[in-house]
C-alpha positions as CSV (number, residue, x, y, z in Angstrom):
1,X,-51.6,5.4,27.9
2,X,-49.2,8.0,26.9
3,X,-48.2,9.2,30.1
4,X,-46.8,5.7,31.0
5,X,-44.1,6.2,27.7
6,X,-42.5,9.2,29.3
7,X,-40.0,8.1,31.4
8,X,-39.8,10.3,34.8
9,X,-36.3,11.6,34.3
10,X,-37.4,15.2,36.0
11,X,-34.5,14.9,38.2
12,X,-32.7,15.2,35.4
13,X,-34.9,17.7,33.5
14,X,-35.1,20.0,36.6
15,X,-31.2,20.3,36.6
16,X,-31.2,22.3,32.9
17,X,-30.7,26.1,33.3
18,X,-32.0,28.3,31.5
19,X,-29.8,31.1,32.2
20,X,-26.6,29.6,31.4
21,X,-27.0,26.6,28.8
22,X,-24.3,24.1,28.1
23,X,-22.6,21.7,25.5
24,X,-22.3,18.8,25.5
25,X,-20.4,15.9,23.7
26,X,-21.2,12.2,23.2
27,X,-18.7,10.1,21.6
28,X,-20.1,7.1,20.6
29,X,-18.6,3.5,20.0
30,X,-20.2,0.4,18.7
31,X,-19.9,-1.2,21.6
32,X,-18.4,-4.6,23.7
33,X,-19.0,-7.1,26.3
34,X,-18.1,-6.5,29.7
35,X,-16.1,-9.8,30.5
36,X,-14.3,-12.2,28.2
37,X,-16.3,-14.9,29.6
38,X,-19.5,-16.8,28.0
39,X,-22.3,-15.1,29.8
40,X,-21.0,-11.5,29.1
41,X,-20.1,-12.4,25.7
42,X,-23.7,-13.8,25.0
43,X,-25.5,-11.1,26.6
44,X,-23.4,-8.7,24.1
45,X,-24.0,-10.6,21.0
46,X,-27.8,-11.6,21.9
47,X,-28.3,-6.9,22.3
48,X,-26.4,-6.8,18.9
49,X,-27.6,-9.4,17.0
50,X,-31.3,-9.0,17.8
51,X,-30.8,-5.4,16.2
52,X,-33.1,-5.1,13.3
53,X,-30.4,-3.1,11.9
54,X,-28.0,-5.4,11.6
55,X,-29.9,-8.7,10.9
56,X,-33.0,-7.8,9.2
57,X,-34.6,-11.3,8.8
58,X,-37.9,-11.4,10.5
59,X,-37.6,-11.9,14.7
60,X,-39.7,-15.1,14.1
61,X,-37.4,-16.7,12.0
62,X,-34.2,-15.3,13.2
63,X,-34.9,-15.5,17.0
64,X,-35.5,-18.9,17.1
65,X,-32.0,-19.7,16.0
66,X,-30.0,-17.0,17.4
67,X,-31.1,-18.0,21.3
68,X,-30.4,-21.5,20.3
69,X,-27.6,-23.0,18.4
70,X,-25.9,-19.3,17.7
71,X,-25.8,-18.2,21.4
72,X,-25.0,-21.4,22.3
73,X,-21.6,-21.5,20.4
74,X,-20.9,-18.5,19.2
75,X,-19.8,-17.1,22.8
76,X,-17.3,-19.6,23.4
77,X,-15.2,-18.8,20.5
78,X,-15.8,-14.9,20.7
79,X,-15.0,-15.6,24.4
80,X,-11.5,-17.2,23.7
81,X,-11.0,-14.1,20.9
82,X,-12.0,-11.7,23.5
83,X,-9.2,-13.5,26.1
84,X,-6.6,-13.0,23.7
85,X,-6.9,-9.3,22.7
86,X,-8.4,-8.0,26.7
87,X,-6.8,-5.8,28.7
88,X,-6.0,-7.6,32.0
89,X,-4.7,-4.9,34.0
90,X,-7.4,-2.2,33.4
91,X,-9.9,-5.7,32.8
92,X,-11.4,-4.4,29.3
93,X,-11.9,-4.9,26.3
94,X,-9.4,-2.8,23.7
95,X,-12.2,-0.8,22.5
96,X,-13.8,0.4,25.9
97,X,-10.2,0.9,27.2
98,X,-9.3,3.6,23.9
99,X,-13.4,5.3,23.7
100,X,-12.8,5.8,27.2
101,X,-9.2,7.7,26.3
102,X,-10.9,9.4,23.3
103,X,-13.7,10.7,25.5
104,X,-10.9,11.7,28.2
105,X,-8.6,13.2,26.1
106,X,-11.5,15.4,24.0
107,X,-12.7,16.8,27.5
108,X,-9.5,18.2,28.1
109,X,-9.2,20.3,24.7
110,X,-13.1,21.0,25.2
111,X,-13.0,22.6,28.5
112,X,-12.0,25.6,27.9
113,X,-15.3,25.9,25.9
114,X,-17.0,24.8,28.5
115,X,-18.2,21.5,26.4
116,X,-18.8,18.5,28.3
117,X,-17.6,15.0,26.9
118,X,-18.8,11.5,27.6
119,X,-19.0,8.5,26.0
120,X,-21.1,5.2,25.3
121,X,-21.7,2.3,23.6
122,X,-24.5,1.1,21.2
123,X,-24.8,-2.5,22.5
124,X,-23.2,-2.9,26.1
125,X,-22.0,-0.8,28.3
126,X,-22.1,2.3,29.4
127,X,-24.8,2.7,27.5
128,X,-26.0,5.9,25.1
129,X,-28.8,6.1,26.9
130,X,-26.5,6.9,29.9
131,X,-24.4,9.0,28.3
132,X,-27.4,11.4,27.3
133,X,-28.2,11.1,31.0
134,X,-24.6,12.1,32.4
135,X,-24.7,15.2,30.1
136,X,-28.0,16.6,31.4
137,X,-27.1,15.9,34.8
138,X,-24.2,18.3,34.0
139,X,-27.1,21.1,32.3
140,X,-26.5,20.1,28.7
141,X,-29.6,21.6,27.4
142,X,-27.3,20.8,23.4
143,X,-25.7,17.6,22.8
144,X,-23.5,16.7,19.9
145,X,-23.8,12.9,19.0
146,X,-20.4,11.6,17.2
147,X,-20.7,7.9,16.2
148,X,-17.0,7.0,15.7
149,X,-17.4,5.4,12.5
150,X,-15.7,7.5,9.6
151,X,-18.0,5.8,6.9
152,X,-21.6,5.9,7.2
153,X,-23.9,2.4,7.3
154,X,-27.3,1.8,8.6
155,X,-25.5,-0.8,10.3
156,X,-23.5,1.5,12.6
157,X,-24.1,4.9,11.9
158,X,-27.5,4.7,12.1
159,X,-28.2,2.0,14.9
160,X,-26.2,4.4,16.7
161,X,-28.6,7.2,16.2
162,X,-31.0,5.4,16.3
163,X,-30.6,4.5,20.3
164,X,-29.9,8.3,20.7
165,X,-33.8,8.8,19.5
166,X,-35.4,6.6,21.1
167,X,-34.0,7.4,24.5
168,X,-35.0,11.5,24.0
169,X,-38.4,10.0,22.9
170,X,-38.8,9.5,27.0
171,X,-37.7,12.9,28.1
172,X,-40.3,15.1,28.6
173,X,-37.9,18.4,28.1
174,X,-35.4,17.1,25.6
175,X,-32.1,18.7,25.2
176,X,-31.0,20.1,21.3
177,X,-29.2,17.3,19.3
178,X,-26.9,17.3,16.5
179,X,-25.7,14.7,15.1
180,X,-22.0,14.0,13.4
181,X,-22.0,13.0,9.5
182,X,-20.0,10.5,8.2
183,X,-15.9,11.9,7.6
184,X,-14.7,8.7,5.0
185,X,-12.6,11.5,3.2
186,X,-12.4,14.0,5.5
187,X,-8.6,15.8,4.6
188,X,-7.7,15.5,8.3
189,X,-8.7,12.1,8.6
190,X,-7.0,11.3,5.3
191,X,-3.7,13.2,6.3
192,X,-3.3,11.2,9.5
193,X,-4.2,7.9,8.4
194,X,-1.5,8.6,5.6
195,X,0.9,9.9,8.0
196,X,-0.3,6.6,10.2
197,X,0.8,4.7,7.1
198,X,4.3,6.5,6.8
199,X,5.4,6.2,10.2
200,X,5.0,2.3,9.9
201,X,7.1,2.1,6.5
202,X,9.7,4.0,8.4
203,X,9.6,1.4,11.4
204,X,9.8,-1.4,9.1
205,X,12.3,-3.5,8.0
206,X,11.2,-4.2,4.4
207,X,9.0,-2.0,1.9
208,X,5.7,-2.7,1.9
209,X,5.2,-4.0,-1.4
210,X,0.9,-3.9,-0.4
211,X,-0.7,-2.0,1.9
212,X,-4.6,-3.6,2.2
213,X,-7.1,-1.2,3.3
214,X,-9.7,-3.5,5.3
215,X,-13.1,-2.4,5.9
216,X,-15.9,-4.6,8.4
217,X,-18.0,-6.2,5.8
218,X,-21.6,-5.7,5.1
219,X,-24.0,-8.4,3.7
220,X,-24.6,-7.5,-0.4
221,X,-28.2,-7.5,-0.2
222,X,-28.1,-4.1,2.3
223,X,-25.8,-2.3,-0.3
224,X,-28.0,-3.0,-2.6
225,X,-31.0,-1.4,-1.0
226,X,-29.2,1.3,-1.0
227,X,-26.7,1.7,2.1
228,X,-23.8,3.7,0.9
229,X,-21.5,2.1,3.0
230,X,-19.2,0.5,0.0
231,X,-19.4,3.9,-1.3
232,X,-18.2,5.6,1.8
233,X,-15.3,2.9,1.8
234,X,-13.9,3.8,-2.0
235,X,-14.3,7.2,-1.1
236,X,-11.5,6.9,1.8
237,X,-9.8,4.5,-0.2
238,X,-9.3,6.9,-3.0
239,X,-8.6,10.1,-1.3
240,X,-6.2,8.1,1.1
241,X,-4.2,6.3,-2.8
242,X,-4.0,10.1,-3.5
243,X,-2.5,11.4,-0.3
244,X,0.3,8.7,-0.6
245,X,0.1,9.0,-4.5
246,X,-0.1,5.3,-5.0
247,X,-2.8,3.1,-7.1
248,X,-5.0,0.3,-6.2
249,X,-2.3,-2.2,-7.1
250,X,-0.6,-1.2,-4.2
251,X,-3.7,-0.5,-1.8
252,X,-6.9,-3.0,-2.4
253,X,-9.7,-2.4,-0.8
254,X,-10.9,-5.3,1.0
255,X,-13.8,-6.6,3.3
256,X,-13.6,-8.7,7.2
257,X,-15.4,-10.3,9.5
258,X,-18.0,-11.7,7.4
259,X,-20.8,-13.1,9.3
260,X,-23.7,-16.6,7.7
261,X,-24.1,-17.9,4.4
262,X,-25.3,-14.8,2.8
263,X,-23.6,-13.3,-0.1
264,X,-21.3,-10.3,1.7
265,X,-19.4,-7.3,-0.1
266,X,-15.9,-8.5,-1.6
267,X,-13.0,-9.3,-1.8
268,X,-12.8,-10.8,1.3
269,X,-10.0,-10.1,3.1
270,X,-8.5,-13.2,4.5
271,X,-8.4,-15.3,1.3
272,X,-7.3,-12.2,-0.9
273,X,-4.3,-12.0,2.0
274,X,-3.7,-15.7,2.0
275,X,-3.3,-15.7,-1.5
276,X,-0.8,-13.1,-2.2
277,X,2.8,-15.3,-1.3
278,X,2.0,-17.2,-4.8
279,X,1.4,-13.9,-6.7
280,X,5.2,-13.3,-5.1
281,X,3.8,-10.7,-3.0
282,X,6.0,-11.5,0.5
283,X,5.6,-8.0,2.8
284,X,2.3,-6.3,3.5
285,X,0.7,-4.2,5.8
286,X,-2.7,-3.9,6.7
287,X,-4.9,-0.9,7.6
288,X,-8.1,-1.1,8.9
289,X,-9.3,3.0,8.0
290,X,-13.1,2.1,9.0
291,X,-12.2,1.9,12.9
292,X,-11.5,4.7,14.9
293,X,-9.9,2.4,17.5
294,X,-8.2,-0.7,17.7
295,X,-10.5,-3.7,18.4
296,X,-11.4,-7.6,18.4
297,X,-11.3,-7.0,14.7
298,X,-8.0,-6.1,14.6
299,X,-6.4,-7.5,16.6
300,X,-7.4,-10.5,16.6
301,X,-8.8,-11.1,13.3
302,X,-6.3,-9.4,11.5
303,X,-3.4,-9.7,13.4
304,X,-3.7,-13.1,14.4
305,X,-5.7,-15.1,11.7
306,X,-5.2,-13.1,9.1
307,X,-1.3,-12.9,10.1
308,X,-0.9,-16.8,10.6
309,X,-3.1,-17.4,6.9
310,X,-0.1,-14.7,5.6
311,X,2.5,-16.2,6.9
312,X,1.8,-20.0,6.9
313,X,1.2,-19.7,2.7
314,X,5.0,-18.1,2.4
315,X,4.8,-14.8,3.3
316,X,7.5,-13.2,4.9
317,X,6.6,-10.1,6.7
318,X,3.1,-8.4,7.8
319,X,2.7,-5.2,9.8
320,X,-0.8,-4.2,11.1
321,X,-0.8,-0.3,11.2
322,X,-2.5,0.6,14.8
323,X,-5.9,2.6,14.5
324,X,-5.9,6.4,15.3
325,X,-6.9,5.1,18.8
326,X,-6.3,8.2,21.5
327,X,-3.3,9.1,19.7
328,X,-2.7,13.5,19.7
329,X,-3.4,13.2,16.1
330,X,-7.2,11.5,16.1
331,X,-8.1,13.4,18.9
332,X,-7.5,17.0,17.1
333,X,-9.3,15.1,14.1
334,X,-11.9,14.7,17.0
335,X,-11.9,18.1,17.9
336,X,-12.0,19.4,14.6
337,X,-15.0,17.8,13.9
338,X,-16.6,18.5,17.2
339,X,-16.0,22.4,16.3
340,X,-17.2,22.5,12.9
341,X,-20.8,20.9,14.0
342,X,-20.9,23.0,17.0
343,X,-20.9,26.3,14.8
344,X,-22.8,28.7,15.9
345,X,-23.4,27.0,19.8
346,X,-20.1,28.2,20.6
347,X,-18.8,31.6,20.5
């Protein structure tokens, strides 16, 4: 019946006002497990990689394998990645740890609008579904959905939005949404990464004779149905060459964390990296411009295997530039975003 799909959420329905609506913010992260241990780690990767979005092999087929020999391994060696990169005093993962800053440090420069912020993840937790919740609680009748991913895939961006659908699909009196567009060249964006980018040089004790822009990778066969993820990627890449006025000889765009046997966008980026001390290159830097926070993938894959494959083939130097994270400068990027899609809700 259709009444039993409608969640009972009045509680929350009956708090809206309709005298004095409110804003509301939901930043919105990819997500992470909530221990560095096996079990946590499982449950994390079983929610993610049971997402038709991001592996799009039939359940039958797929299932099968990921609750068995996947799940079964895969965990431990996450686990031990997870262990190196976690936060031990807070107990969280990097990525929680800064979403949780971003969200914190947004509020602050919202509240004098009146906006509410939260936060929440796509896979994990807190979850989107309980960020939408927290914001009505407060009488957000609007809600403003930023995914934290500057270039747009169906992989992310739209998984993301995705979750935000289906849980208003329950609520009998649903709130207003808008949703946050992709920002891959975005001048802000592309001033502070470059300004990211020349704070580093300063701090370091040899030019950068490459700079590799690294992007998450994306199986061939989804950009070629027509996500415009690669797109969004040369389109940072491009405008950030421009800001610093250098050429792709000095800033290749390349692709991580590739995932199976399936053919994935390239050049990959640990043998294009682990192959530059022979071409004589000996000092690079890395920046990963398609994370809005620092994370297992870079700070782990990149800065330790990606690092060791550097340095163990001759090279001399590498310097992983730091994500805009919850630095001053991403979250005015953050508000300036917020402000342009809130025209018109707020005075």
């Amino acid at each position: 019946m259709v009444f039993d799909y409608i969640s009972p959420v009045s509680s929350l329905e009956s708090q809206f006002s309709l005298t004095t609506p409110r804003i509301g913010i939901i930043l919105a992260a990819l997500g992470t497990p909530d221990k560095p241990h096996y079990r946590a780690v499982r449950r994390y990767l079983s929610e993610f990689l049971s997402d038709r979005r991001i592996i799009e092999t039939h359940p039958l087929l797929w299932q099968p394998l990921l609750q068995g020999i996947i799940l079964a391994t895969r965990p431990i060696t996450s686990g031990k990645a997870y262990q190196r990169v976690w936060n031990n005093t807070q107990n969280e993962s990097p990525l929680r740890l800064i979403t949780r800053q971003q969200a914190e440090r947004l509020a602050d420069k919202m509240a004098p609008s009146g906006v509410a912020v939260t936060w929440g993840m796509r896979y994990g937790t807190p979850s989107l579904q309980e960020a939408v919740h927290t914001l009505m609680r407060q009488g957000c009748q609007r809600l403003l959905c930023m995914p934290l991913y500057p270039q747009y895939s169906a992989t992310s961006t739209a998984t993301t939005l995705d979750q935000i659908f289906r849980t208003l699909m329950r609520l009998r009196n649903q709130p207003a949404l808008r949703t946050l567009p992709s920002f891959a060249d975005h001048p802000l964006f592309i001033k502070t990464l470059a300004n990211h980018i020349r704070i580093a040089q300063a701090q370091a004790n040899y030019p950068f004779e490459k700079i590799i822009a690294s992007f998450h990778g994306l199986p061939q066969a989804y950009a070629d149905k027509g996500d415009p993820y690669p797109n969004e990627c040369l389109r940072t890449v491009q405008a950030l060459r421009a800001a610093l006025g250098i050429n792709e000889i000095t800033m290749p765009l390349t692709y991580q964390s590739r995932f199976g046997r399936a053919a994935w966008l390239t050049p990959h980026t640990a043998p294009f990296i682990q192959a530059l001390p022979d071409q004589g290159i000996k000092h690079i830097a890395v920046i990963a411009p398609g994370f809005m926070a620092d994370c297992l993938e870079t700070l782990d894959e990149i800065d330790n295997d990606i690092r060791h494959l550097f340095l163990k083939a001759g090279g001399k130097s590498f310097t992983l530039i730091p994500c805009l994270n919850a630095s001053p400068e991403s979250i005015d990027l953050l508000e300036t975003l917020a402000r342009r899609e809130l025209a018109g809700w707020l005075p």
